[in-house]
C-alpha positions in Angstrom: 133.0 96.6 106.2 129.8 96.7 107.9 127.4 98.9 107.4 124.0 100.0 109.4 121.8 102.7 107.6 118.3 103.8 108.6 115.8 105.9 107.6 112.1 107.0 107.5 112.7 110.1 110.4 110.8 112.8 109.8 108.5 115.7 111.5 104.8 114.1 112.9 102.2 115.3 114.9 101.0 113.8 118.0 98.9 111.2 117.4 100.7 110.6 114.0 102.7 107.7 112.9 105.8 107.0 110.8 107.8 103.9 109.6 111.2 103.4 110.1 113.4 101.2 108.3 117.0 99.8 108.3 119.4 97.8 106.4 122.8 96.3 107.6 125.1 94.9 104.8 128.5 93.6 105.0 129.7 90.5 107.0 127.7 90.1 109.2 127.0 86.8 110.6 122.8 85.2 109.8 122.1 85.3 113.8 122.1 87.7 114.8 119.6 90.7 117.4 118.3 93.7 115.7 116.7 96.5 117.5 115.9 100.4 117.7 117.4 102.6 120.7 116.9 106.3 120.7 118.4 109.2 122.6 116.9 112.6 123.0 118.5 115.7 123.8 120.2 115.5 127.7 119.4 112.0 128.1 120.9 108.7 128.1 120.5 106.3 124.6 117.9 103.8 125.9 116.5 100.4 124.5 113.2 100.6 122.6 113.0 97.8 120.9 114.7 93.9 119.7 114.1 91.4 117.6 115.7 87.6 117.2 116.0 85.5 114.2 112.4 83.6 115.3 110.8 86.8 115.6 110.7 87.3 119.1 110.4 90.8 120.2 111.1 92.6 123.5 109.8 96.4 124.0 110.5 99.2 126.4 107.7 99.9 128.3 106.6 103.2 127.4 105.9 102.2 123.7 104.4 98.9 124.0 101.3 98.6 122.5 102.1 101.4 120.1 105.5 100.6 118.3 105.7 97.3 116.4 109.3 95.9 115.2 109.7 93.2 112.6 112.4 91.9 110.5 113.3 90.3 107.1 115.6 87.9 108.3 117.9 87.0 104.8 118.3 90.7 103.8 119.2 92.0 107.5 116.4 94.7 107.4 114.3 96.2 110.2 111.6 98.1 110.7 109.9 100.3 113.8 106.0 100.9 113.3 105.5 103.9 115.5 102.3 105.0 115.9 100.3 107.1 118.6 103.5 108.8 118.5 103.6 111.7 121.6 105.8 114.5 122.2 107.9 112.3 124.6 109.0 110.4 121.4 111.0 113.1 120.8 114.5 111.6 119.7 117.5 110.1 117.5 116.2 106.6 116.9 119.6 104.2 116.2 119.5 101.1 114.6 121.8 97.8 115.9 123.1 94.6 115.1 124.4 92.1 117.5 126.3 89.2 116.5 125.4 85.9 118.3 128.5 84.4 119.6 131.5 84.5 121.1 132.6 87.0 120.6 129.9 89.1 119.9 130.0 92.4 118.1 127.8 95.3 117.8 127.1 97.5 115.1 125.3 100.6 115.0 123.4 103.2 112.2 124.0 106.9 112.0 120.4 107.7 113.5 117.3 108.9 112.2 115.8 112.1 113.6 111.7 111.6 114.5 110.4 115.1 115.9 106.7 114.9 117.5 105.4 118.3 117.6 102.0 120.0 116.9 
């Protein structure tokens, strides 16, 4: 009953930027961590980005400085500012949401393809 959908992938050339966005709906409990991960092709899914309830964030280093996350806490959305974007950026960017508690759960998007290429 949980749902996690993103969007705002697209095709950008190095240098450009592009917005992403998701939503979660369903029952899903008010604290909770929301971040971006991405995977490219041959490689492991790795942590770009996280956000808490207060607005703390936490970045990978290789984006710092050009990504931005942010949140709108009572409607469960997210969103990844990516800009400077190089080819290295190359990758399915995933969408979660972790429950804060015990247990916790995690939920997970379908993906969002972003393809830097010139």
């Amino acid at each position: 009953q949980v749902q996690v959908v993103e969007s705002g992938g697209g095709l950008v050339q190095p240098g450009g930027s592009l917005r992403l966005s998701c939503a979660a709906s369903g029952s899903i409990f008010s604290l909770n961590l929301m971040g971006w991960y991405r995977q490219a092709p041959g490689k492991q899914r790795e942590l770009v980005a996280t956000i808490t309830n207060g607005l703390s964030t936490n970045y990978t280093d290789s984006v710092k400085g050009r990504f931005t996350i942010s949140r709108e806490n009572n409607k469960n959305i997210v969103y990844l500012q990516t800009n400077n974007l190089k080819a290295e950026d190359t990758a399915v960017y995933y969408c979660s949401v972790r429950t804060v508690g015990v247990p916790s759960y995690v939920y997970w998007g379908q993906g969002t393809q972003v393809t830097v290429s010139s």
